[in-house]
N, C-alpha and C positions, 0 to 999 in steps of 0.2 A: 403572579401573572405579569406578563410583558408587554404593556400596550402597544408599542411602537413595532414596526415591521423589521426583527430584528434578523430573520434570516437574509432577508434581501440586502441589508445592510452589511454582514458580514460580508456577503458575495460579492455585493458590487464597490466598498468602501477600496479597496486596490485598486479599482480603477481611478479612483480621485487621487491616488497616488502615483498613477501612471501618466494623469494631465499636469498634476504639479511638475513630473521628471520634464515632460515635454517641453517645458517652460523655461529648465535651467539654463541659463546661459556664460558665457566667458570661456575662459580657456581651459584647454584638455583637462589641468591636474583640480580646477575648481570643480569645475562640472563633477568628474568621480568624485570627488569628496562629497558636493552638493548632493549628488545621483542615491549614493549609498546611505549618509543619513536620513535622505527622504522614505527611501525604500526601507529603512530599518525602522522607523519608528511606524512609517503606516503600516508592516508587518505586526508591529508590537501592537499598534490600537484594535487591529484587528482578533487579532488573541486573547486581548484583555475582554473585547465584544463578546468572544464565542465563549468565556469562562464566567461573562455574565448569564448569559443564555444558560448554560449549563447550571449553573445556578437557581435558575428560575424554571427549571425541568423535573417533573413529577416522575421521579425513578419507580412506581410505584406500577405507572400507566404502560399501559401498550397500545394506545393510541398514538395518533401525529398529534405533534402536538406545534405550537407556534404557525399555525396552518393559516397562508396567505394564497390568495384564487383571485384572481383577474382575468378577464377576458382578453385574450390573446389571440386566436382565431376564430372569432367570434361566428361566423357563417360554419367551419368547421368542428365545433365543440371541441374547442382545442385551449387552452385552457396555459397562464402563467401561475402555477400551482406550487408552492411552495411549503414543506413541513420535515420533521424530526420526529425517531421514533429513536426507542434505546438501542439501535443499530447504528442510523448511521450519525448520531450523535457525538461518537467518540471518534469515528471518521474525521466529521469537520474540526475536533477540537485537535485530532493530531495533524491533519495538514496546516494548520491556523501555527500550531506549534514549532513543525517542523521550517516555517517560511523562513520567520526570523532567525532560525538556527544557522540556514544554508547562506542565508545575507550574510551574517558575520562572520559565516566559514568560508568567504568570498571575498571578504575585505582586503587582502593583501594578493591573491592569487590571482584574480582575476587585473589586470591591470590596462586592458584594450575593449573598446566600446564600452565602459562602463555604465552609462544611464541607459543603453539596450538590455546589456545584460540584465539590469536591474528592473526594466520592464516588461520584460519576458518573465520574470519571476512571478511579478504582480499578478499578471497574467495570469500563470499557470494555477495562481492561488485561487484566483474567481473561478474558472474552470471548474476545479476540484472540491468548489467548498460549493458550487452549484451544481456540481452533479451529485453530490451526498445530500444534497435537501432535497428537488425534483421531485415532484408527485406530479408528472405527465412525461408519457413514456415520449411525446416530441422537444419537451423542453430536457429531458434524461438526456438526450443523444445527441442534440445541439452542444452542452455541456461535455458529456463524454469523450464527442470527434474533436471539439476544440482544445483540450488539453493536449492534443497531438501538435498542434501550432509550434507554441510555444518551447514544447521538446525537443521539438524539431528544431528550433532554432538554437536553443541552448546546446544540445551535441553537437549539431554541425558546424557553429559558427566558435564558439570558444572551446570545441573539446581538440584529440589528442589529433596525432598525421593520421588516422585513417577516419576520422569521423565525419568527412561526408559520406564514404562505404555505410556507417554505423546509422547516421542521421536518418537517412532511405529505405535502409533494410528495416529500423524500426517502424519506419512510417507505414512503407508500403505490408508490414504485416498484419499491423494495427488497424489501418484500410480496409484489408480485405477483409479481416473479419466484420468490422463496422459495418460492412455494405451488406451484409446477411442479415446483421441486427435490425437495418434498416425497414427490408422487407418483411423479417417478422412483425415489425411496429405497423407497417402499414398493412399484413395479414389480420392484426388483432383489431387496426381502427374498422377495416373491411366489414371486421364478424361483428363488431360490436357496439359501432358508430361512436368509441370513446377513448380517447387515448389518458382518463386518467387514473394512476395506478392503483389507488385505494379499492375502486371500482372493478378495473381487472383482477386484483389479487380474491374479491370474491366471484367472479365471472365463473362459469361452466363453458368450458374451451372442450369442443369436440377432442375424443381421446387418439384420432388420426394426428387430428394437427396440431393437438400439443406435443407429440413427436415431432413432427420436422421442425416447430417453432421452439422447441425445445435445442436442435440442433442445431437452427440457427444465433440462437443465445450462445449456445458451447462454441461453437467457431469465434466468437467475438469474445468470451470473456474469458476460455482457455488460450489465448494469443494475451491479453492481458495480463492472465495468474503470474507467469504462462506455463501452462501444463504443458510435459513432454506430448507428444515430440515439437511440439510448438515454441518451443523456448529458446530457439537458438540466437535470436534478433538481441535475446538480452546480453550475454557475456561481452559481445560487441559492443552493444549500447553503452555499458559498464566501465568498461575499458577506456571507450574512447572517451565518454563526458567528462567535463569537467567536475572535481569534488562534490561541490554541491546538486548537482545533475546528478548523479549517481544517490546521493543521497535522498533526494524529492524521490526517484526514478522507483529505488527500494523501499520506500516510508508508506509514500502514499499510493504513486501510482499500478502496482502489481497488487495493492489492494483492490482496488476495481473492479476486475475479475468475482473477484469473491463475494462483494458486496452485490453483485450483478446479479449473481445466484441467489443469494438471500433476499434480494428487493425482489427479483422479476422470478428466476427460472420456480422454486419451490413453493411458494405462493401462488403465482400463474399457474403452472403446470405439473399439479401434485402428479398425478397417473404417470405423465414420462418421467419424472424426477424417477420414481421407482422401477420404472420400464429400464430406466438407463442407469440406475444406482451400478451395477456390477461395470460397466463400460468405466465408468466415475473409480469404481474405487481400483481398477486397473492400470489404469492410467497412474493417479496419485501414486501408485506402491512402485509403479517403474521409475517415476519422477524420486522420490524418495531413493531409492537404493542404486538406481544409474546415477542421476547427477551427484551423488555423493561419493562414487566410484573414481568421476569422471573429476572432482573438486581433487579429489587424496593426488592426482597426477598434476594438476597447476604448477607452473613456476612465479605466475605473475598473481600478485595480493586479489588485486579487486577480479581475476579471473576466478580466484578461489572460491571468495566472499561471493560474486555472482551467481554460481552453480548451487551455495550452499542455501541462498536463496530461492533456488527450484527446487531444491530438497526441505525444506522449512515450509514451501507454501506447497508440495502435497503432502503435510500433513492437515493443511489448512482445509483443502478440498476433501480430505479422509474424512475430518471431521462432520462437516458442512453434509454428504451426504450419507452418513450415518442415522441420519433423522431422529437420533436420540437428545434428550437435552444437556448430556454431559458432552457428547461430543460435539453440538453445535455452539453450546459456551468456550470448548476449548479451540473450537476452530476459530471463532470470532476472539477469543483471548490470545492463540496464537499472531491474529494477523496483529492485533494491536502491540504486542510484546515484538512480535518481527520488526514491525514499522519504527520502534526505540533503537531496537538493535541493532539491525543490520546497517541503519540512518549511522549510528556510532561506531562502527566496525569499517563504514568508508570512509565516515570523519577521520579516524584512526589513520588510516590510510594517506590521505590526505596531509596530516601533520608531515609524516615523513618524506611524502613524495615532494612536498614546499620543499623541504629541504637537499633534499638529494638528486632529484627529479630523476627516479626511478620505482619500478612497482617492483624488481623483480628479488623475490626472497631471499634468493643468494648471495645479493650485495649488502644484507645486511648483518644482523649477528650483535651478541652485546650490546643489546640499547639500554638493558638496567642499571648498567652502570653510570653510564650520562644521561638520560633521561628516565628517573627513578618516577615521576610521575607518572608519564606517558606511559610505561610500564603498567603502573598501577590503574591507569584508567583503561587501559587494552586489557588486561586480565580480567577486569572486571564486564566487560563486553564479552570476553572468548568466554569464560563459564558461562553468562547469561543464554548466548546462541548453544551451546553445548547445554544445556538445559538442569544448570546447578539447583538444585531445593534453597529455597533462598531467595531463588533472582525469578525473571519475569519469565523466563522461556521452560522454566521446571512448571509453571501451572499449565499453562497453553498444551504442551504434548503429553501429558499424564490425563487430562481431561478426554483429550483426542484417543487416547489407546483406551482411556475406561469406555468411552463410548464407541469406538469400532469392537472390542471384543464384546458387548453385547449384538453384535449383528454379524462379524463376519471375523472368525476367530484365526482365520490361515493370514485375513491379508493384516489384520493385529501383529502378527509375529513377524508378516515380512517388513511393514514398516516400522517394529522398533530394531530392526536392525540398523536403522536410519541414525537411531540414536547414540547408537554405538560408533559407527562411519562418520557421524557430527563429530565427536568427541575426538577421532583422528587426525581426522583434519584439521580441526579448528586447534589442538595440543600441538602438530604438525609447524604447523604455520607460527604458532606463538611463540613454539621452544626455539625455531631457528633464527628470527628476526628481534626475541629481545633478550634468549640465552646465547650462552657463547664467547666464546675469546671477541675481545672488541680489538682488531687488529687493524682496519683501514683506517687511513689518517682521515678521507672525508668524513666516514663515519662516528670518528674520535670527536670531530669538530662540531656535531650536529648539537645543538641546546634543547632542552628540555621545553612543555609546553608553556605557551606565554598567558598572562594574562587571559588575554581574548580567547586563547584555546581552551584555557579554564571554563570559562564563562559557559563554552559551547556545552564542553564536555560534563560540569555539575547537573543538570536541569534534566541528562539524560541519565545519570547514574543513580540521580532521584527516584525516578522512574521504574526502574530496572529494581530497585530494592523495596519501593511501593508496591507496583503490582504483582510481587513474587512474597512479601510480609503480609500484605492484606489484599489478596486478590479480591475477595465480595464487595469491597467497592465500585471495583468494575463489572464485574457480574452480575448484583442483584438489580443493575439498572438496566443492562442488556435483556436480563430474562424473560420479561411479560412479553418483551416484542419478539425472542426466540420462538416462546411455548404457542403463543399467539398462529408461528408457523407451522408448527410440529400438528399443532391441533387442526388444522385447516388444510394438511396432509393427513393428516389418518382420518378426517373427516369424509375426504375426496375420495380412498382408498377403499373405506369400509363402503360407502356409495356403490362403488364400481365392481365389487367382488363380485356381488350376486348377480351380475349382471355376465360376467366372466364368465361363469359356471352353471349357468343355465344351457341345456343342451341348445 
């Protein structure tokens, strides 16, 4: 056991590194240097935090656990509520992860406002690691809507020539949906006089209005996923942000979405989850087989890598409402294995565009030759998104088809077509930018990864070969808080039947 209050700690310990940046002073090239090693080590203390925590976590349990409650609006039963269950656990420890990744994939690229940039990050880390603890659905969406800040700032202010279009268009999608979610929280405090989640996820929510609150969930966490046809803010988003923006963007934040589902919509509102399962798995199977259509035609890297990420995360939502437990381990195993991945496939990206500063496939060709590494760290990302036996992304969508073909065997087959179209694309994209005559002189010139890209690049291919050699480490500590759901939906279900079919 942990006596100290260590989720709050994790959450708000970025901010004590945002008052130390405030502080730095001297000229332009100290400040970034001062900016960056502040922001890299309070990213690292914070990880080392959350791997303690984890450590001190009873994989066994499907309770909250680390669970901190203070009165917060106190006239309101409103509640600063804080706790971990083997869901969102692996959330906080891959955003905690992924911080320090994006600081040092930031270190040479970003070269203008640097202690902003660097506190925008921190930022976005509090955010993220406070909306995956939250046990109060007002302190959830406090956390939720503010991670939108900091995005914000990070695309528009250091990303590409079109990312204030990009900055806006993400905002205001991610807005709109928020403002639904809003009035469902204030629909549930209405009925219930309680906004905190443990409570609602055993509450009896009339079967009317777990329908509309059900949809007002979808509207906000399908914009998040983002499930077609709501997706379109991302390839933009992708595009324009800088490296590491892209990288946070794909890791943690299009997990949100999903986790949304799992903390609020299927807990809350077992009856509509099933009412709306077929709406759910239609969506995912068009997300799955268009954007991966619509990837095979990309000219530009990260437009690829973006689309293939709408196709990766329906198989997430495939899973997720399959309500079986193979496929809601695979759906929650995909987003963890996605959030490695795809995090290292715009790292990837990133290497080359430092150097060339272009995304677009055509100008490259021939990287094996002078960059035999980078090669080898890209190959080993492309199988893993392609979903090699071996690596992280073969458990996530095998889990995912074992568990939709026990419920829904047409949209099984449509989306392992998905698998197939992965495997095109992602072979597509590889064979051209690291096979091939090495012909261009800038291209002749470019050097293999340094040091520091090492550094980035091991810790993910860790990863990638961990969770695809010994998946049950991740799993058997997810699962009590899975079945935990599964049971508390067939519980709601079998409830409701007879009530159904009475004349």
């Amino acid at each position: 056991m942990i006596a100290f209050p260590v989720l709050s700690l994790i959450t708000f310990l970025p901010l004590l590194g945002v008052l130390l940046l405030m502080t730095v002073r001297g000229d332009e090239k100290s400040v970034a240097g001062n900016a960056r090693s502040i922001a890299l080590v309070t990213s690292l203390a914070v990880f080392a935090l959350s791997v303690y925590m984890y450590m001190g976590f009873d994989k066994a349990s499907a309770d909250f656990q680390f669970v901190e409650a203070r009165s917060w609006f106190s006239g309101l039963n409103i509640f600063y509520k804080m706790g971990v269950d083997g869901i969102s656990v692996f959330f906080i420890l891959l955003s905690t992860l992924l911080t320090p990744i994006c600081i040092l994939a930031s270190w040479e690229s970003i070269q203008k406002r640097v202690r902003e940039y660097m506190i925008a990050f921190l930022l976005l880390e509090t955010m993220m690691v406070g909306m995956f603890a939250a046990l109060d659905l007002v302190l959830f969406y406090v956390f939720f809507e503010g991670v939108l800040l900091p995005m914000f700032l990070i695309i528009g202010v250091w990303g590409g020539p079109r990312r204030v279009y990009a900055a806006f268009k993400f905002f205001l999608y991610t807005l709109l949906g928020s403002v639904l979610l809003l009035l469902a929280v204030l629909a549930l405090y209405h009925q219930f006089g309680t906004t905190d989640i443990p409570t609602l996820m055993q509450a009896s929510v009339p079967l009317e209005m777990q329908k509309w609150i059900f949809l007002a969930f979808l509207a906000s966490f399908a914009v998040k996923v983002p499930m077609w046809p709501v997706h379109t803010w991302l390839p933009d988003a992708h595009v324009e942000a800088p490296t590491a923006g892209s990288v946070i963007l794909a890791g943690v934040l299009l997990k949100m979405g999903g986790y949304g589902f799992l903390r609020l919509s299927l807990p809350m509102l077992p009856q509509a989850s099933e009412y709306f399962t077929p709406l759910m798995f239609t969506l995912s199977v068009i997300a799955v087989i268009y954007t991966s259509l619509v990837a095979l035609a990309q000219e530009d890297m990260k437009k690829l890598i973006a689309y293939s990420s709408v196709a990766h995360m329906g198989f997430v939502t495939l899973g997720i409402f399959t309500l079986t437990t193979q496929g809601m381990q695979g759906a929650m195993f995909q987003m963890l294995s996605h959030g490695v991945v795809s995090a290292a496939l715009f790292l990837c990206v990133g290497v080359v565009y430092d150097r060339l500063h272009t995304r677009e496939i055509g100008r490259y060709g021939g990287l094996v030759k002078n960059m035999p590494r980078y090669a080898t760290a890209f190959m080993i990302f492309m199988l893993a998104s392609v979903g090699l036996p071996g690596t992280s992304g073969f458990v996530g969508e095998f889990l995912v088809l074992l568990g939709a073909y026990q419920v829904n065997t047409l949209a099984t087959a449509l989306a392992a077509t998905g698998v197939v179209l992965g495997a095109a694309y992602m072979l597509y994209l590889y064979k051209r930018v690291v096979f091939g005559e090495l012909t261009r002189a800038d291209v002749k010139a470019m050097t293999d990864i340094s040091p520091r890209e090492i550094a980035i690049f091991v810790p993910l291919i860790a990863l990638v070969f961990w969770m695809g050699i010994y998946p049950s480490s991740f799993i058997d500590p997810m699962a009590p808080a899975l079945e935990k759901i599964i049971t508390r939906y067939n519980e709601a279900n079998a409830i409701s039947l007879p009530k159904e079919v009475q004349p």
